[in-house]
N, C-alpha and C positions, 0 to 999 in steps of 0.2 A: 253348416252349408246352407241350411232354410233360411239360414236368419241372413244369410247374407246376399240369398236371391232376393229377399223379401227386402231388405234394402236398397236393392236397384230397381225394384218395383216391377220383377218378375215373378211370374207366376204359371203352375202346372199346365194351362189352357194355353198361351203366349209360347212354350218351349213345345207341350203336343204340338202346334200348330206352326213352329219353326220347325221342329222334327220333321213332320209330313212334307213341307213344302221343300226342304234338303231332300228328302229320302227322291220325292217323285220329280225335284228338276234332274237328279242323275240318272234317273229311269226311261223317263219320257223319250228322251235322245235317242236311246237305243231301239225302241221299238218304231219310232220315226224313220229311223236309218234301214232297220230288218223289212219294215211293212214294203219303202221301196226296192228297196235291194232284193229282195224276194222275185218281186215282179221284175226288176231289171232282168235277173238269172234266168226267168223262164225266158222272156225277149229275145236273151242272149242262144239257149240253146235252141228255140225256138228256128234263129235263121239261121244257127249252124245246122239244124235238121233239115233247114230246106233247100238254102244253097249251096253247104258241104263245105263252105269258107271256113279254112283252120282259124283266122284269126277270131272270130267269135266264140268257138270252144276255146281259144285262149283267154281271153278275155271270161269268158264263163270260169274255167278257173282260177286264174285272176283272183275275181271278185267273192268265187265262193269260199275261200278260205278269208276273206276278210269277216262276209257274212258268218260262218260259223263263229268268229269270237265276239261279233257285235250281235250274233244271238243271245249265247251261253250268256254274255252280261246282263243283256237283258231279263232273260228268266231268274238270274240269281237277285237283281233289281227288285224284280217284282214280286218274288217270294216276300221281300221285306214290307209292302204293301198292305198284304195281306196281315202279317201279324202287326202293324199299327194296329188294324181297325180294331182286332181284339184287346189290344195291352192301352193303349191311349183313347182309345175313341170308341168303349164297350156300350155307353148309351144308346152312340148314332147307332151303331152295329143294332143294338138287343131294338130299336125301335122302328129301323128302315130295314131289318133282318129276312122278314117277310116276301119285300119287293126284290130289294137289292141282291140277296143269297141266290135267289132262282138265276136271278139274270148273271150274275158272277160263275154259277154252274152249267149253264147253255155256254159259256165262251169255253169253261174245260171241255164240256163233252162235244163242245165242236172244233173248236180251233187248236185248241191243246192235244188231241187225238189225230188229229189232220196230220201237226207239225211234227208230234213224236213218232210217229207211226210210218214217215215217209222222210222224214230228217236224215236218218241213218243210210236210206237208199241214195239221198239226193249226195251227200257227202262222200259216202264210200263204194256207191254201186254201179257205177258205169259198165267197170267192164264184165260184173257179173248180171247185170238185167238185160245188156243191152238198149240201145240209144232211146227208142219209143217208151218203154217201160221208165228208164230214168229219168224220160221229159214228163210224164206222168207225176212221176215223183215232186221234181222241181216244182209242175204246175200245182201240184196240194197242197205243199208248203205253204208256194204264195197267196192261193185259195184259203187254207189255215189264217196267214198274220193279219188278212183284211175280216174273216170273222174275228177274228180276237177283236181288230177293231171296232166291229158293229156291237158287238156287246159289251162291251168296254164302255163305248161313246152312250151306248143306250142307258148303260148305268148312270152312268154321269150327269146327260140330260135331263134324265129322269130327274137328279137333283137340282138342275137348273129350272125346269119346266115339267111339277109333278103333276101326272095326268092317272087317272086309271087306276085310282084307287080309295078306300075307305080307311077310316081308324078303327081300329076293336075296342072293346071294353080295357082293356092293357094298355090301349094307350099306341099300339103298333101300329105302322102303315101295312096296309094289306092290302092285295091286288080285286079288283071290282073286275075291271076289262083289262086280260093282259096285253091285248091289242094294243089298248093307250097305251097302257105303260112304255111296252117297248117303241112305239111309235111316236113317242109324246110331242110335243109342237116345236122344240128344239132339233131334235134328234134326224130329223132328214138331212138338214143347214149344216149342223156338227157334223157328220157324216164327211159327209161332200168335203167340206172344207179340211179334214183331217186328212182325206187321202191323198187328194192334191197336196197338203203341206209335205205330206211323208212322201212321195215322188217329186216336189223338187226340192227337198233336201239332200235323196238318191243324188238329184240329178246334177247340185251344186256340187257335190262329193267327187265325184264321178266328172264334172267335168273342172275343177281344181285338180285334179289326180292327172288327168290327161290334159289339161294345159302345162302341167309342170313339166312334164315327160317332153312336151312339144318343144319348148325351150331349151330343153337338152338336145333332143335329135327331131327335127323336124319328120323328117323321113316315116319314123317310127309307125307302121300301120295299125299296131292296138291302140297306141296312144290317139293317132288320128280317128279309128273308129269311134272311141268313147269318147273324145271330146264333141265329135259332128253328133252323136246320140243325144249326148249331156244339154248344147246348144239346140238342140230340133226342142226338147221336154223343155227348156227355159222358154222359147218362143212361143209354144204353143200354149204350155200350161199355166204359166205365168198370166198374163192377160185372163184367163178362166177362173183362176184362184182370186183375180182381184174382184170379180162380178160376183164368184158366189162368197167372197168374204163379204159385198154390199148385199148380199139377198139375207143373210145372216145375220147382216144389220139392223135390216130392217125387220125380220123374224125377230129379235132382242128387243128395238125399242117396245112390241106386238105387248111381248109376255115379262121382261124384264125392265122398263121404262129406266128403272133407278141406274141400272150398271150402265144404259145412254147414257146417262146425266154426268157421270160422273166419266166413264169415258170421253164424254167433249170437255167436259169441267163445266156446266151450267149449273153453276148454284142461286140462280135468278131465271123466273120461267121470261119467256120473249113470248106475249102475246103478238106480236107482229113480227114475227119471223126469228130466228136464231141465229146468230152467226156460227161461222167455221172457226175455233180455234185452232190456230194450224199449232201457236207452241204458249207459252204460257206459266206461271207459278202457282200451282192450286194452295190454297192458305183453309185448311177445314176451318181451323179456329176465328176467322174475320169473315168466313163464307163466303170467297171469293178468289177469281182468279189471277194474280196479279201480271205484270207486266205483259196482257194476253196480245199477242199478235194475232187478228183474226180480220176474215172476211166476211163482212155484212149478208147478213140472211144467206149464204151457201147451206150453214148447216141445215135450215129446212130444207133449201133446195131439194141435198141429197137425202135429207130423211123421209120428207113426205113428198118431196116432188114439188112442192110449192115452193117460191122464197118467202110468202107472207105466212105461211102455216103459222100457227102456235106453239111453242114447242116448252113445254111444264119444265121448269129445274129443280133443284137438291129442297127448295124453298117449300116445296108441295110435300115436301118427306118427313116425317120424324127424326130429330139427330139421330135416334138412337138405333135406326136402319140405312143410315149412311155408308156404304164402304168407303174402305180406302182411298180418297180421290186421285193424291198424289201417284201413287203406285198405279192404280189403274187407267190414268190419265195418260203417263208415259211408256209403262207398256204398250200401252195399245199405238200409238206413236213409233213405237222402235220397230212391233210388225210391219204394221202400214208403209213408214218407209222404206223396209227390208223389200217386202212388195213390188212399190214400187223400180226399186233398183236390180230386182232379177228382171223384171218385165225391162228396164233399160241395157242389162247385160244379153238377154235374147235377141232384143231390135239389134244391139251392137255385131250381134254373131250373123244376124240375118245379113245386114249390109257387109259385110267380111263374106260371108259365103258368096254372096252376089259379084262382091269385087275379086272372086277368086283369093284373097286372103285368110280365111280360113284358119289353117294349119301355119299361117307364115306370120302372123300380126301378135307382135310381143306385147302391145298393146290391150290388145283382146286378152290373152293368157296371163298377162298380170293381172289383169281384170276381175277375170274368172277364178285365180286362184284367190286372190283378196276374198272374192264372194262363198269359196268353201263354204265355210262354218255360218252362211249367213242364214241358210235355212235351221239350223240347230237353235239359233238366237231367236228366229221367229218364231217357232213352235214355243216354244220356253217363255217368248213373251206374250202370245197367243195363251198359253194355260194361265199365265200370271194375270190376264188382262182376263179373261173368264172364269177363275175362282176368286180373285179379290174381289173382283164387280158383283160376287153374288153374295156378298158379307155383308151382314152378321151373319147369314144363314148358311146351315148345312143344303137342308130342303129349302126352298127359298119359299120366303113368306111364310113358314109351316115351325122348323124347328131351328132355335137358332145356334149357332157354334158353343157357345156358353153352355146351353144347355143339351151339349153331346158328346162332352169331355169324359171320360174314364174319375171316380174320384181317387187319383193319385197326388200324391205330394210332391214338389218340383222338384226337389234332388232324384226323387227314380225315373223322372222324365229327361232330367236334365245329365244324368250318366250316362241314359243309353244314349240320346244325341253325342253327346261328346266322343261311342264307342263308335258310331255310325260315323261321324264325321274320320277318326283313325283308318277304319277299316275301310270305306270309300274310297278316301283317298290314296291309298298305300294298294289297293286290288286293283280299283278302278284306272289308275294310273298307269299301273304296269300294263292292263289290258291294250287302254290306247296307244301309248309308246310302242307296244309291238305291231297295234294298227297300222301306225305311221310307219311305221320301217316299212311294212310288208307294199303301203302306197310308196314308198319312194322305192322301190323295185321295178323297172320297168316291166310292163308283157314283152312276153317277149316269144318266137315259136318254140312248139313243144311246150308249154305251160304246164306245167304239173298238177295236180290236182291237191285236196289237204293231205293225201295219204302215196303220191308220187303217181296216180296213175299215169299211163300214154295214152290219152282218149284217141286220135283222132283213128290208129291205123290197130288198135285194140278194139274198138269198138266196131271193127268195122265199118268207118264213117271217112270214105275219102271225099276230096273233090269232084271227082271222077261220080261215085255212087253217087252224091249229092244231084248233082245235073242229070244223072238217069231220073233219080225218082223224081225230079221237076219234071223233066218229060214227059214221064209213066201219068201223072197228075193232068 
């Protein structure tokens, strides 16, 4: 079997590094979908606690029984995370071990203890906490899945933009200021823009689900709730994610210059300005971009504000710290578009709400469900477009991929991919086919909970109580 990877000019670093990149695009998804789904569910009981409206605790169960299997997947996801970095990637581990373990161990003892510790109330304990105590609950959760994010993204930056630390005599990266580290010059930018991706992902999900529903029965009052929810988060959010994806841009060219370069496809610096390429054939091998359709000096424009600024290309770099142009060029292209086309699906909702078409515009509902899956694809191309763009390196500029591979032989790398890829697909699959069923169910009154509760007249939570305590307030 070596001889015959070795024949196709594969090798144990090439299949680690396919391995990883399979393992975490099925990963990423799900914690993308739980970070906003989390927070939708608090939203959701949130205004059944205040206005007493059955339909949002229907809709609150609804979607929690969605959220519990798009959690479970995720944690079994990312248990497999963990054991790469020991079995393929023991160098990066034994050398970033210092920095990266501490900051991998703040996201258990904060977000992992959040979620386990108040999961089981939010799922099964309505009618025995009652309403306050289990929006308590719901709210830790979601408090939980955005630290996970903060230390997650902190790790990560850290490797994009290492700040706050020294080398030992070993050779290890070690924390100086832990401040920088967790802070480091990426990690505000990353931040920001992760959580916005993972709420309108929720929100594409969530308002695909209740366009579908709309098409069936107009009428339908959960469907209508969640699709007006779903279209408010595309309006709003959208336009915000596209400014702080440019503040992020501009934070990259700052400390990352090369992943620009190859982002726009400049492999020729523009002392008088750069253009925009909007689309184009990146060729690494002739150094250039072929058939480039672009616009004269935009790209300073947008990078430095200038159109005559300077703008360095791949030409100032060594080949031998080039990423991937191709890859990272059109990734980045398929977000950006994605982008801009929920900020087009929000405008289109706004002018329907405005004309009272809304709930009536088959239109808009085909629209919106086409756009589902669109936030899943952007995140996916977003991580594609920000770990290729930082190759060769692990730590960028410090250690590179090469040398932070495990010394394994390609057939034991290339097994266990092969058992990842069975098992992935044969788990993973069944999980979301059950997803989907459970979306093609309408809400509907009395919504059950994962374990059949009656919230609204178990919990003590009518209409009626609702409007007192708004009162009382």
């Amino acid at each position: 079997m070596l001889d015959g990877l070795n024949s196709l000019g594969v090798n144990a670093i090439d299949l680690a590094r396919a391995q990883f990149a399979f393992t975490m695009s099925f990963h990423i998804i799900f914690p993308a979908f739980s970070i906003g789904l989390a927070s939708y569910l608090a939203v959701l009981e949130a205004l059944w606690l205040w206005t007493g409206r059955e339909v949002f605790l229907n809709l609150f169960n609804y979607w929690l029984k969605i959220f519990a299997i798009a959690f479970g997947m995720g944690v079994v996801s990312g248990v497999v995370m963990s054991y790469q970095f020991g079995t393929n990637w023991a160098v990066f581990s034994d050398k970033t071990g210092p920095v990266i373990g501490p900051l991998m161990a703040y996201e258990v003892l904060t977000a992992f203890f959040l979620e386990a510790g108040f999961l089981g109330v939010m799922l099964f304990g309505l009618k025995k906490v009652g309403p306050r105590l289990h929006f308590l609950a719901t709210l830790m959760v979601a408090v939980g899945t955005l630290f996970s994010a903060f230390w997650i993204l902190s790790a990560n930056s850290w490797m994009q933009t290492p700040a706050g630390y020294e080398i030992n005599a070993a050779g290890q990266f070690v924390a100086a200021d832990w401040w920088k580290v967790i802070f480091n010059p990426s990690f505000p930018y990353r931040l920001v823009h992760m959580v916005l991706a993972a709420y309108l992902t929720t929100a594409f999900v969530v308002g695909a689900v209740g366009a579908f529903h709309l098409l069936r029965n107009s009428a339908n009052e959960g469907a209508r709730v969640m699709f007006s929810m779903a279209m408010w988060m595309a309006t709003i959010v959208a336009p915000i994610q596209i400014l702080a994806g440019d503040q992020h841009g501009l934070n990259t060219l700052e400390h990352q210059p090369t992943k620009i370069m190859a982002m726009e496809g400049h492999f020729d610096s523009h002392p008088d300005g750069a253009p925009l390429i909007l689309f184009g054939l990146p060729d690494m091998k002739d150094a250039k971009t072929k058939y480039a359709l672009e616009i004269p000096k935009l790209g300073s424009l947008i990078l430095k504000h200038s159109p005559d600024a300077p703008m360095a290309g791949l030409d100032t770099v060594p080949r031998e710290n080039w990423p991937p142009v191709p890859i990272t060029f059109w990734s980045f292209r398929i977000m950006v578009g994605l982008g801009f086309l929920m900020m087009g699906l929000g405008l289109f909702s706004l002018w329907m709400r405005w004309r009272g078409k809304l709930y009536d515009s088959r239109l808009l509902h085909t629209f919106a469900m086409a756009m589902g899956p669109a936030g899943f694809i952007a995140v996916l191309a977003g991580w594609i477009t920000t770990e290729t763009g930082r190759q060769p390196f692990t730590v960028y500029g410090l250690l590179r991929t090469v040398d932070s591979v495990s010394p394994l032989a390609a057939p034991a790398v290339a097994s266990s991919l092969i058992a990842f890829i069975i098992v992935y697909f044969l788990l993973f699959t069944a999980g979301v086919v059950y997803i989907l069923r459970l979306m093609a169910a309408p809400p509907h009154h009395g919504e059950e909970g994962p374990r059949g509760d009656e919230p609204s007249h178990a919990a003590g939570i009518t209409p009626a109580a609702g409007a007192q305590r708004r009162a009382a307030i």
